[in-house]
C-alpha positions in Angstrom: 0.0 0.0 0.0 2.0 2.6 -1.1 1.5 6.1 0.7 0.4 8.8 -1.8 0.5 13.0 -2.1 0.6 15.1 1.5 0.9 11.5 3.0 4.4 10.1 1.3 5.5 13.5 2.8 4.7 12.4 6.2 5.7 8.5 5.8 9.5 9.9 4.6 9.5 12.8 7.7 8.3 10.2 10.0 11.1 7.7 8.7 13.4 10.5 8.5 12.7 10.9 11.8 13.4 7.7 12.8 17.0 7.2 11.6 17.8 10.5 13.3 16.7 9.5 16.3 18.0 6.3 15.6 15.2 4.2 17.4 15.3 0.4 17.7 13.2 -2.4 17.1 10.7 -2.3 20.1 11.2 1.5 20.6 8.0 3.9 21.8 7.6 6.6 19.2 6.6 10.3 20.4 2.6 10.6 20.5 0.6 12.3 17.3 0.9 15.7 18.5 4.4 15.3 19.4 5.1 14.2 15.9 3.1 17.0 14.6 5.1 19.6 16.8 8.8 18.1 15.7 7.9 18.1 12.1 5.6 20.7 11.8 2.7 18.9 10.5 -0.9 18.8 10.8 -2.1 16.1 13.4 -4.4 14.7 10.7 -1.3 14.2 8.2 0.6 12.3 11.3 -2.3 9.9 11.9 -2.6 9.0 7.8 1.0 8.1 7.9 1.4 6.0 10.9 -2.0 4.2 10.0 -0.3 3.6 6.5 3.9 2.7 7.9 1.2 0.3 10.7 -0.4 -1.4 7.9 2.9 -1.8 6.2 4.5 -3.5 9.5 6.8 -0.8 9.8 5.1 0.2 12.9 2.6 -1.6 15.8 0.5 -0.1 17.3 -0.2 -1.3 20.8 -3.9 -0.6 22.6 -3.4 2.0 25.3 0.2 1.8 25.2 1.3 3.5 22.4 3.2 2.9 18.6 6.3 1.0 18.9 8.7 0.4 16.0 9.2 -3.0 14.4 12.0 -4.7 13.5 12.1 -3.6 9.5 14.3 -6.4 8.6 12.2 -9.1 9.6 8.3 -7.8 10.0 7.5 -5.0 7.7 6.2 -6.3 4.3 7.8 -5.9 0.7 6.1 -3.1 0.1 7.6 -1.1 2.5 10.7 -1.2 0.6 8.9 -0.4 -2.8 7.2 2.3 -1.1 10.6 3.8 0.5 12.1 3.3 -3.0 9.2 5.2 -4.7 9.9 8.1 -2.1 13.8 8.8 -3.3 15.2 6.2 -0.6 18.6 4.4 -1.8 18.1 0.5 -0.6 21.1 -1.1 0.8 23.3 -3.5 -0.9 21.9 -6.6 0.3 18.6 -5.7 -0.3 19.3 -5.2 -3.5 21.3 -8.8 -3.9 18.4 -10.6 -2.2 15.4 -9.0 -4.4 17.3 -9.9 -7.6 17.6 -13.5 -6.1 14.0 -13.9 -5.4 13.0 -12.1 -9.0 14.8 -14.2 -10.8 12.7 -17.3 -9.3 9.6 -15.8 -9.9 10.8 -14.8 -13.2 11.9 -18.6 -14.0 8.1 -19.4 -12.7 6.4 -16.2 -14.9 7.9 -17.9 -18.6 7.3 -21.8 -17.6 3.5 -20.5 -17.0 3.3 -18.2 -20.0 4.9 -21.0 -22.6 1.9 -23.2 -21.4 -0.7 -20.4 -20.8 0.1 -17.3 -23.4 -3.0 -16.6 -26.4 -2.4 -14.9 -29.5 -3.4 -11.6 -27.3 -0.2 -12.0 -25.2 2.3 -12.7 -28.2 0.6 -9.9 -30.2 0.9 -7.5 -26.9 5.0 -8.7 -26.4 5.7 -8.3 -30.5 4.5 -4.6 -30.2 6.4 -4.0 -27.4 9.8 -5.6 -28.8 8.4 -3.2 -32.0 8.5 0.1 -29.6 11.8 -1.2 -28.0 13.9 -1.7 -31.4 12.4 2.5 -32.6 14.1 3.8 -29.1 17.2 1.9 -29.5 17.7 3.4 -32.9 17.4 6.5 -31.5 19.6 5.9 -28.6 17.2 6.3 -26.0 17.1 4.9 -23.0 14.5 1.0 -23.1 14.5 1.2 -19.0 10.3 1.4 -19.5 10.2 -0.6 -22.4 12.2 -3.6 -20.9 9.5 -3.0 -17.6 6.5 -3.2 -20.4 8.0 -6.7 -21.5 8.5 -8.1 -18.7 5.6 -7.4 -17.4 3.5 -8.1 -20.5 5.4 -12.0 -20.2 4.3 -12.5 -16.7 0.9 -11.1 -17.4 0.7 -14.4 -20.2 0.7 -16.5 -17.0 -2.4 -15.6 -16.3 -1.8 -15.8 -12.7 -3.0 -12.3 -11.2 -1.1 -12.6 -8.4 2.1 -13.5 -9.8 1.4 -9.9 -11.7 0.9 -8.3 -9.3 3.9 -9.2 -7.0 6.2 -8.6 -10.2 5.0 -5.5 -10.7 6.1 -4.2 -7.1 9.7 -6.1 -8.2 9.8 -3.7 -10.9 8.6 -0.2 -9.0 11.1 -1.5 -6.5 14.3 -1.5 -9.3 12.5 1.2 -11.0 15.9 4.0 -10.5 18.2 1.8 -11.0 16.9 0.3 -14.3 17.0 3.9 -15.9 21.0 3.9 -14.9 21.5 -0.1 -15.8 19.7 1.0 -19.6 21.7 4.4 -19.9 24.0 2.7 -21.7 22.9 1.7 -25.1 25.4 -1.4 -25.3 23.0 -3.2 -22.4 19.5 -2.0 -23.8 20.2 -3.7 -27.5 21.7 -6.9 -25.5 18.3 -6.8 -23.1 16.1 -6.8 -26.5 18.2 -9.8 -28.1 17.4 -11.5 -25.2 13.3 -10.3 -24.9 13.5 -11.4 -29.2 14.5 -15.1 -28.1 11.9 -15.0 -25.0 9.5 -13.7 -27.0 10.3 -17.2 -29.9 10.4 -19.5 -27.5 7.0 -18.5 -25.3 5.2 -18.3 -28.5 6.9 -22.1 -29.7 5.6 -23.0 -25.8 9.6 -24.2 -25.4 9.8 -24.4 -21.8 13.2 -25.5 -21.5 14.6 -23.0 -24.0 12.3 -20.2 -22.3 14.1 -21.2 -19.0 17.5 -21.2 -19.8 17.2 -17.7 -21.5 15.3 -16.2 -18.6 18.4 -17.7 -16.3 20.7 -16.2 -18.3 19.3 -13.1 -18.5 18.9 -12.6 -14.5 22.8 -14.5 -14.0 23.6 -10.9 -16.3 22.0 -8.5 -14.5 22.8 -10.2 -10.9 26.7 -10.0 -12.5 26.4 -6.5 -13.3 24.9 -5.3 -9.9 27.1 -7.5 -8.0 29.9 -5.9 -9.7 28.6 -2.6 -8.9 27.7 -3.1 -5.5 30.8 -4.9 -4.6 
């Protein structure tokens, strides 16, 4: 659930706040209106965000006691890091490392379902896109939404709404650093090779082919950010 407008305002101050303070797992935050007083913000604001970081398991809140802070590593839900990563926070290292290992899983499971499930909808919906992606490459723009739209547009062959659904956060979640992975123009035209064979062998329904290209694709990028990262 990510927060939206005044209240993604709020979520970052409050989390700002957080670090500063540098509160632990099991820690009492101030009440609403002392919130509201230390970041100068309305009491209503304050209550939108904590009911929003409380649904996301960032925070508890505890019957005539108070809110108390979880521990983030363990308790609060994906989407609390999509939802950090949608506000301009940098995730750490690992974080990164461990969503790219659980993607490429999911990804591995997206093209086994697609090769068995995908209509001439699907195929028609992926060609277009590959279409789009080859007219910004020769331009020399940057694919970083195009590659998204593919992706996306294979897992959506599955079928499987909630396999969708949870690949979509995936991709919110890598959303900045897909723009800088696609800056340069020698990865996008590799990435679209790749989405060409993807795109044969779903549409053949070759599950083992379709499998071994999705692994290598992911082994690439998990190379490149590993490299990165350090």
């Amino acid at each position: 659930m990510p927060a939206a407008g005044g209240t993604s305002n709020t979520v970052k101050a409050i989390m700002g706040y957080l670090h500063e303070r540098r509160l632990q797992p099991g820690d009492r935050l101030p009440s609403e209106r002392d919130l509201a007083e230390r970041l100068a913000v309305g009491r209503n604001a304050i209550r939108e965000a904590l009911a929003t970081l409380t649904t996301l398991r960032v925070l508890e809140s505890r019957p005539n006691s108070g809110i108390y802070l979880r521990r983030l590593s363990t308790d609060s839900s994906f989407e609390t890091l999509v939802m950090l990563a949608d506000m301009g926070e940098t995730p750490s290292p690992a974080e990164i490392l461990e969503t790219m290992e659980v993607r490429s899983s999911l990804e591995l499971l997206g093209v086994q379902l697609a090769c068995g499930r995908r209509t001439d909808e699907d195929l028609m919906r992926m060609a277009l896109i590959l279409a789009n992606t080859d007219d910004v490459l020769k331009a020399g723009g940057n694919i970083a939404d195009h590659d998204t739209e593919f992706h996306l547009a294979l897992i959506a062959a599955t079928h499987n709404g909630v396999l969708v659904r949870v690949l979509n956060s995936f991709y919110r979640f890598t959303a900045t650093r897909r723009k800088a992975w696609f800056g340069n123009l020698a990865q996008g035209k590799s990435a679209a090779r790749d989405h060409r064979k993807l795109y044969e062998a779903v549409k053949a329904q070759d599950v083992q082919a379709a499998r071994s290209l999705i692994e290598h694709h992911m082994q690439r990028a998990r190379n490149y950010w590993k490299e990165v990262l350090g």
